[in-house]
N, CA, C and O of each residue as an XYZ file, in Angstrom:
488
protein
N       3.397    -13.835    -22.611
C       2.417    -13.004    -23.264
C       1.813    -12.051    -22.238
O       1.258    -12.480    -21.226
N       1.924    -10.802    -22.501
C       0.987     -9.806    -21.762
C      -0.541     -9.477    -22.187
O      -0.963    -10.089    -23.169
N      -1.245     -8.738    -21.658
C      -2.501     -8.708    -21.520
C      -2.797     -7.702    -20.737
O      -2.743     -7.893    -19.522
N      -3.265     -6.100    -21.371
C      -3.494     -5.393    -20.636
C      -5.127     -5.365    -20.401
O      -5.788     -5.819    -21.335
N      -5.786     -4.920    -19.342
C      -7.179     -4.741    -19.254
C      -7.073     -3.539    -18.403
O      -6.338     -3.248    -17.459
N      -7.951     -2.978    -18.969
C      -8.627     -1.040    -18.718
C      -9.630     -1.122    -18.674
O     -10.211     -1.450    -19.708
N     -10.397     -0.873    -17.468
C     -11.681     -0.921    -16.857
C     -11.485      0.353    -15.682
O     -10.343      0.461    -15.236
N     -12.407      1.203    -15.220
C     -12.707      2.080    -14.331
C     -13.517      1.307    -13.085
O     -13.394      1.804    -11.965
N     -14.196      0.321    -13.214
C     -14.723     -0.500    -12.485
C     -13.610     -1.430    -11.741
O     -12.830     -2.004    -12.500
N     -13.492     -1.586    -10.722
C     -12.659     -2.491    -10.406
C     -13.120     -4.205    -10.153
O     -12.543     -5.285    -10.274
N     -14.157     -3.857     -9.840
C     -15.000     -4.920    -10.254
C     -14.665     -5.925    -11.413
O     -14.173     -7.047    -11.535
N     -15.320     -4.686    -12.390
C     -15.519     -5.424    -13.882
C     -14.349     -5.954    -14.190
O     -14.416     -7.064    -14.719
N     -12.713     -5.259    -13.932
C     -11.621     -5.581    -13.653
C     -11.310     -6.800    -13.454
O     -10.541     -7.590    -14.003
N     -12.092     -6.847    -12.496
C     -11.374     -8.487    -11.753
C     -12.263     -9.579    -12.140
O     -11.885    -10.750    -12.112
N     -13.385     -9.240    -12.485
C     -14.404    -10.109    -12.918
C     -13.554    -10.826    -14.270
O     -13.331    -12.011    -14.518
N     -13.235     -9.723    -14.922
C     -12.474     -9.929    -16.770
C     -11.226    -10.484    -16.236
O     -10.834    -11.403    -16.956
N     -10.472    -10.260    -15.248
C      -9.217    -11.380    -15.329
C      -9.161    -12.315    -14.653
O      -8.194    -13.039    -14.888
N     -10.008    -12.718    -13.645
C     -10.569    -13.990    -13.297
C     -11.185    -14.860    -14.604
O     -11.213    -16.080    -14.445
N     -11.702    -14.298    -15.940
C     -12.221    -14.955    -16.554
C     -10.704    -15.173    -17.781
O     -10.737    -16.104    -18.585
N     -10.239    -14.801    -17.767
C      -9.003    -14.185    -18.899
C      -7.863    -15.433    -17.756
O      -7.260    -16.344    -18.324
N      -7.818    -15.363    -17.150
C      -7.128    -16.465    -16.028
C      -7.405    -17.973    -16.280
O      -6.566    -18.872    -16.343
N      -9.328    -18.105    -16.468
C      -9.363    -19.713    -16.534
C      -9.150    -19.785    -18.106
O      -8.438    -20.766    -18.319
N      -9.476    -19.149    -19.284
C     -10.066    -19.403    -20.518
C      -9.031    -19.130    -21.383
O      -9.324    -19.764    -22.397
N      -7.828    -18.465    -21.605
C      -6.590    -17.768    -22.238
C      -6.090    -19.106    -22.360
O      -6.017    -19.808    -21.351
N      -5.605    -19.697    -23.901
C      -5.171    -20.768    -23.828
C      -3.487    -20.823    -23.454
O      -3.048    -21.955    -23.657
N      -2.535    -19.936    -22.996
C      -1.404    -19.952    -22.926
C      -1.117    -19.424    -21.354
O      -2.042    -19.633    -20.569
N      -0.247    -18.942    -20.971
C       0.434    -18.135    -19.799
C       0.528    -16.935    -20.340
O       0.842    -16.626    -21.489
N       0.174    -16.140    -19.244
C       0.470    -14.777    -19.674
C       0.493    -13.607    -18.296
O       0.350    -13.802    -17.089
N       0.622    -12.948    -18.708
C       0.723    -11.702    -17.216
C      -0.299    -10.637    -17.571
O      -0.178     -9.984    -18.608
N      -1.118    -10.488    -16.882
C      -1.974     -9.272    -16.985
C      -1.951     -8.110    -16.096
O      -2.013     -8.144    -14.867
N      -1.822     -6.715    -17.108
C      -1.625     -5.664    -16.300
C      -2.414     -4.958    -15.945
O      -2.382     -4.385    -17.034
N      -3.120     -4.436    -15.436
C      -4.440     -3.754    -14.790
C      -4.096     -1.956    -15.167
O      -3.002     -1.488    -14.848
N      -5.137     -1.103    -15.845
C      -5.040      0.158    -15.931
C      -6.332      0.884    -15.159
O      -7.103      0.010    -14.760
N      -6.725      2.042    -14.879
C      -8.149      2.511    -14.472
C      -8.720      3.204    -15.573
O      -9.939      3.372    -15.551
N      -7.937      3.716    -16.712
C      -8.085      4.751    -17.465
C      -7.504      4.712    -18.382
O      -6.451      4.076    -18.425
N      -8.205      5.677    -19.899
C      -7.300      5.111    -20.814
C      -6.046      5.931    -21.321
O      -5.466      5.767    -22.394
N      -5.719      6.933    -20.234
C      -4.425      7.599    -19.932
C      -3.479      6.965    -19.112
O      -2.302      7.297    -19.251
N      -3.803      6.037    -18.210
C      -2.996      4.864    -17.211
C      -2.446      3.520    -18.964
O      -1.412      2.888    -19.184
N      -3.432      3.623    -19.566
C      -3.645      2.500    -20.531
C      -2.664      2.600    -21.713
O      -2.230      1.685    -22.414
N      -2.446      3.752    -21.766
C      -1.347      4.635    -23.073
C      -0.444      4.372    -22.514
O       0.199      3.717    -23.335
N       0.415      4.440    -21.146
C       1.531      4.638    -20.518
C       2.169      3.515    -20.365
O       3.358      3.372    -20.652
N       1.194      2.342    -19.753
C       1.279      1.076    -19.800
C       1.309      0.399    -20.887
O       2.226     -0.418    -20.814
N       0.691      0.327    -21.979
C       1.222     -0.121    -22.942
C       2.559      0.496    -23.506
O       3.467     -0.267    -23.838
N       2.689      1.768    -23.614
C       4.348      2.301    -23.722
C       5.238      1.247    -23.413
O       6.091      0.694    -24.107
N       4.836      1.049    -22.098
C       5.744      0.206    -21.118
C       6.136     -1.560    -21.547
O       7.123     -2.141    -21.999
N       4.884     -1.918    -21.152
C       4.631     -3.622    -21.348
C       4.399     -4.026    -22.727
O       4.985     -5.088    -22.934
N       3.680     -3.535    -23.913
C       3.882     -3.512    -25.019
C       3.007     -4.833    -24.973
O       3.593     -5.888    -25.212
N       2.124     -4.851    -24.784
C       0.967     -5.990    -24.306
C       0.603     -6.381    -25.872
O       0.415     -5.604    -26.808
N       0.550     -8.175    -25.866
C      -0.114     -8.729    -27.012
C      -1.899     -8.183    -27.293
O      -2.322     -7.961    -28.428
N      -2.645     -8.058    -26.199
C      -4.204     -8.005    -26.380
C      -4.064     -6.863    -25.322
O      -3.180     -6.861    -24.466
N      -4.833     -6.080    -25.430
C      -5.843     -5.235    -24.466
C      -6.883     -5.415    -24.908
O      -7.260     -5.694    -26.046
N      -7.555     -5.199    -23.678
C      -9.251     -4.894    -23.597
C      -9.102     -3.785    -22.996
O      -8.345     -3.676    -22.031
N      -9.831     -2.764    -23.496
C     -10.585     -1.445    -22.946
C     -12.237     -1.336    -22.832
O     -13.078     -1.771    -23.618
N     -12.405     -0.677    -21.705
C     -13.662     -0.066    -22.132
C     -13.699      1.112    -22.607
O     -12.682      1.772    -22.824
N     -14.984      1.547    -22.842
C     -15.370      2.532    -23.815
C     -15.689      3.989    -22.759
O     -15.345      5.096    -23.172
N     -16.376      3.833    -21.379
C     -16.424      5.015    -20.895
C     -16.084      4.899    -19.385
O     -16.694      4.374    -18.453
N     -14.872      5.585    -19.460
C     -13.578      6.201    -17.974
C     -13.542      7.577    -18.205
O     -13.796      8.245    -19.208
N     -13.172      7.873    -17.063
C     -12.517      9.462    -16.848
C     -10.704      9.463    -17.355
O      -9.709      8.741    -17.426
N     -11.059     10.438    -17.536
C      -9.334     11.093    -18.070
C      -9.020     10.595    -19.558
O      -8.369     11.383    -20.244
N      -9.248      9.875    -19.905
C      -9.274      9.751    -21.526
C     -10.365      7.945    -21.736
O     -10.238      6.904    -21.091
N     -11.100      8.200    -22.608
C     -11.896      7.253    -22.627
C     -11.337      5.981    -23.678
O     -10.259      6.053    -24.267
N     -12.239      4.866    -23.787
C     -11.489      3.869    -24.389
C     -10.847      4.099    -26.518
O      -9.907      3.627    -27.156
N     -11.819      4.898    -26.811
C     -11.738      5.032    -28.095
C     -10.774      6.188    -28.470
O     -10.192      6.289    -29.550
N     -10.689      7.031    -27.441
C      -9.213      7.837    -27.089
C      -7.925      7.506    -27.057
O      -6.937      8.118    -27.463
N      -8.107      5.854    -26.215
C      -7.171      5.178    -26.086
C      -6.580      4.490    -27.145
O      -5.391      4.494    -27.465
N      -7.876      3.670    -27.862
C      -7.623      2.607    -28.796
C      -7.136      3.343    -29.993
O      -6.408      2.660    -30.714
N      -7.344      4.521    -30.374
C      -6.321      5.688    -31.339
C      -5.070      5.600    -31.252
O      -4.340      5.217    -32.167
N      -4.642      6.009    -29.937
C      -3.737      6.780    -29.624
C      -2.446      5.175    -29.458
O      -1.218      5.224    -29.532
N      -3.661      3.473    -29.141
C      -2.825      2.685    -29.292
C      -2.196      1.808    -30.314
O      -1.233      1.045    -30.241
N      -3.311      2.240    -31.665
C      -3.210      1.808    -33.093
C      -2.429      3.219    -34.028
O      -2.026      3.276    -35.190
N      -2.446      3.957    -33.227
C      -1.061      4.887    -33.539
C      -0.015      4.445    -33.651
O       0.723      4.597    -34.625
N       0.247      3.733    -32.522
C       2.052      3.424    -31.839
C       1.796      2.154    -31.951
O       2.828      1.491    -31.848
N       0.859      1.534    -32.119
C       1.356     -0.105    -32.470
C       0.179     -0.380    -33.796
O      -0.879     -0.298    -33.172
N      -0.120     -0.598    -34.956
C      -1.047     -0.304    -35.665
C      -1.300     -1.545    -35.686
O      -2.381     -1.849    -36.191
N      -0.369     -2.725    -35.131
C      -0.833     -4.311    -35.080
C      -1.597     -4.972    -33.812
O      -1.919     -6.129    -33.543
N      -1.784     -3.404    -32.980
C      -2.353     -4.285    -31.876
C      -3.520     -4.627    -31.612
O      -4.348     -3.738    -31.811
N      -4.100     -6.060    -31.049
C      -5.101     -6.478    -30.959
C      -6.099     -6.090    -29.625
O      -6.103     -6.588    -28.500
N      -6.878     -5.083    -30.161
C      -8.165     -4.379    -29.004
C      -8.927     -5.145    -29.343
O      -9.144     -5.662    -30.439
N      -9.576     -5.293    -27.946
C     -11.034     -5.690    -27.589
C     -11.620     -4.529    -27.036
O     -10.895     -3.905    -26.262
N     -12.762     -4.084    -27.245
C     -13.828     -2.934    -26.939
C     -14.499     -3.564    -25.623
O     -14.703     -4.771    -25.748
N     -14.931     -2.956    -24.251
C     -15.752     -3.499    -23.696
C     -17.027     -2.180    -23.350
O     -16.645     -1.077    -22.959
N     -17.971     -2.368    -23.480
C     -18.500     -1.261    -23.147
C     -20.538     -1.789    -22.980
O     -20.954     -2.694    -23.702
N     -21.411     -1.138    -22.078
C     -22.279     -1.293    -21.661
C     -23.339     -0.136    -22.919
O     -24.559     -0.043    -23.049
N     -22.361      0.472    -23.540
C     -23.123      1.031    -24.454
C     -23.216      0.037    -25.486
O     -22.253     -0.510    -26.023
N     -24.636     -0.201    -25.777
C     -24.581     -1.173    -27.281
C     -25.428     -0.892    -28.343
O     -26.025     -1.658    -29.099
N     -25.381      0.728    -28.272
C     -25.184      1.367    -29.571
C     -24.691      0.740    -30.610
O     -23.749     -0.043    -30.486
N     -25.343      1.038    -31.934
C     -24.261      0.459    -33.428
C     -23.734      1.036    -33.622
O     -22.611      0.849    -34.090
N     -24.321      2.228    -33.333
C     -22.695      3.599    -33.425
C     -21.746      3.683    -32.923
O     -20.815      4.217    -33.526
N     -21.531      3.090    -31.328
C     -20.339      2.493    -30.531
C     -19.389      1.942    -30.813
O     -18.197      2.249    -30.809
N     -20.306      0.500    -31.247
C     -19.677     -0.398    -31.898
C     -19.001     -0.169    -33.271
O     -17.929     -0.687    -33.586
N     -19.678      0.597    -34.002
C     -18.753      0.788    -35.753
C     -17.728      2.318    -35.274
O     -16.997      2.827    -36.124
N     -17.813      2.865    -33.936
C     -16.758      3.428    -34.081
C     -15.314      2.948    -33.835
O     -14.278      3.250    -34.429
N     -15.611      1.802    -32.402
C     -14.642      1.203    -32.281
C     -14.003     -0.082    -33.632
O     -12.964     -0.714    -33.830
N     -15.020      0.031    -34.131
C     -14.334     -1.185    -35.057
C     -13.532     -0.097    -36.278
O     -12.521     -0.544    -36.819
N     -13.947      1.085    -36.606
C     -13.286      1.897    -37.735
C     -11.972      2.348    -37.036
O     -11.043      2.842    -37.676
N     -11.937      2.137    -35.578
C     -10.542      2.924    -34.844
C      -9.582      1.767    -34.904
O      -8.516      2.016    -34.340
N      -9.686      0.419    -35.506
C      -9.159     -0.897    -35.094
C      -9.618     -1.677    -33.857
O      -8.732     -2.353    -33.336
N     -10.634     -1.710    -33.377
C     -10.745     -2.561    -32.366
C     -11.342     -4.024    -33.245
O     -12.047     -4.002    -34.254
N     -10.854     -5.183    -32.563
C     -11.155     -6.272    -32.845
C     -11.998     -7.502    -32.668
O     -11.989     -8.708    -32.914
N     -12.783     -6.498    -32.073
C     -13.883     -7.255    -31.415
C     -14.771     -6.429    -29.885
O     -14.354     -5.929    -28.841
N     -15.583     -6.556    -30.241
C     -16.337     -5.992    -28.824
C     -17.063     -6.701    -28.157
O     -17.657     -7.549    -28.823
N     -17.315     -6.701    -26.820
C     -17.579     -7.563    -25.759
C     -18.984     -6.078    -25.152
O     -18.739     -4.930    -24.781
N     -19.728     -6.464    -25.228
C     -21.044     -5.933    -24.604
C     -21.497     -6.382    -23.124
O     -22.291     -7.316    -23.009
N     -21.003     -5.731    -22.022
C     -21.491     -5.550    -20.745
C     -22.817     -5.769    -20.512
O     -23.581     -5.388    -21.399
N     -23.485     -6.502    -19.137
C     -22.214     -6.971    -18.327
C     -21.523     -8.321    -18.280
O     -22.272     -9.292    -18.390
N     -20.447     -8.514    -18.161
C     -19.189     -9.271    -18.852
C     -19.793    -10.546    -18.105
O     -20.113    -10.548    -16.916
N     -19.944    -12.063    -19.326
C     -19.958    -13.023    -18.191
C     -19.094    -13.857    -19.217
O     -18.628    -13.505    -20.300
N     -19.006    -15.288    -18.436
C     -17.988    -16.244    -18.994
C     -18.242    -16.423    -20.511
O     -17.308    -16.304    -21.304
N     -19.703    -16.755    -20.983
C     -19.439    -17.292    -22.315
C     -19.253    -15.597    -23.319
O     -18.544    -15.702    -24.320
N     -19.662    -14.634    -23.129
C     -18.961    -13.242    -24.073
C     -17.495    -13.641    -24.060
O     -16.962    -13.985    -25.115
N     -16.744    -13.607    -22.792
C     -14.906    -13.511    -22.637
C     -14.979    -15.147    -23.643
O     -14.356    -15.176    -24.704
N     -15.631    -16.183    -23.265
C     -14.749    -17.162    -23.841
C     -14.886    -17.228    -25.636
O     -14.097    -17.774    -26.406
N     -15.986    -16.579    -25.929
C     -16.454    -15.879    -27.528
C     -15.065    -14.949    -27.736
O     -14.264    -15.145    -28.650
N     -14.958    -14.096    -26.905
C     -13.702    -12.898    -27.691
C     -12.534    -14.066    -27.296
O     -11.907    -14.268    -28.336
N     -12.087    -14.767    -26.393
C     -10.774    -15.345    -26.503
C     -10.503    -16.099    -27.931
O      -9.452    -16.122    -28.571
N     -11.555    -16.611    -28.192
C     -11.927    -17.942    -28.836
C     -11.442    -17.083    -30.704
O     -10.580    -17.404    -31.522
N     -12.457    -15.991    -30.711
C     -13.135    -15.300    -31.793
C     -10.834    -14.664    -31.880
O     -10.178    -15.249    -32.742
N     -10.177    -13.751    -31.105
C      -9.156    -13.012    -30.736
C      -8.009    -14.150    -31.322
O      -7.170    -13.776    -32.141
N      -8.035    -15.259    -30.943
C      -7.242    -16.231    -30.706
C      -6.638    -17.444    -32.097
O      -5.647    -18.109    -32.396
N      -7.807    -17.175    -32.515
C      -8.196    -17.555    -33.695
C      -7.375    -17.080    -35.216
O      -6.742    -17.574    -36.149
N      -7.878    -15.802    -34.723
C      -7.340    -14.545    -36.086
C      -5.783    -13.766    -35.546
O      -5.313    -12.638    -35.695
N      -5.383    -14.840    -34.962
C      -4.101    -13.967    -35.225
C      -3.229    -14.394    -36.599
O      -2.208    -13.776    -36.899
């Protein structure tokens, strides 16, 4: 199983697959993007079961992304991550297909809520 995560933070990055590492109930490979133009290409590529994006990067942002990835895969399962927690944020990403949103900043019990909440509904 793949697992892409798109974060501009590298931080937040590693924070989310250190947590996606202990809590993911299976094996899987996770691919790291900065952007959600790195994030389009890579999924092209790896054709990832879950991404997580966030919502604001340079060069194309997450809801740019999550379009452009429920375009070309209309089954795929997004997670939103974003420090904006706007309701307007949130109901945009959920009208673009995202499947859940994770509200910054990221700690164990949010990731083990979206694994749990993600994991569930397939």
């Amino acid at each position: 199983m793949k697992i892409l995560v798109t974060d501009d933070s590298r931080l937040a990055r590693s924070m989310l697959i250190a947590l996606l590492k202990v809590h993911f109930p299976v094996e899987h490979e996770i691919i790291q993007a900065e952007n959600g133009k790195q994030a389009i290409e890579l999924f092209k590529q790896h054709h990832p079961e879950y991404c997580f994006l966030d919502i604001t990067m340079p060069h194309m942002n997450g809801i740019e992304a999550l379009k452009l990835i429920k375009e070309k895969s209309p089954a795929a399962k997004v997670v939103m991550l974003s420090a904006d927690i706007q309701n307007t944020s949130i109901e945009i990403a959920r009208q673009c297909g995202a499947i859940y949103f994770i509200k910054k900043p990221i700690d164990e019990i949010k990731v083990k809520q979206a694994i749990e909440y993600i994991w569930n509904s397939k």
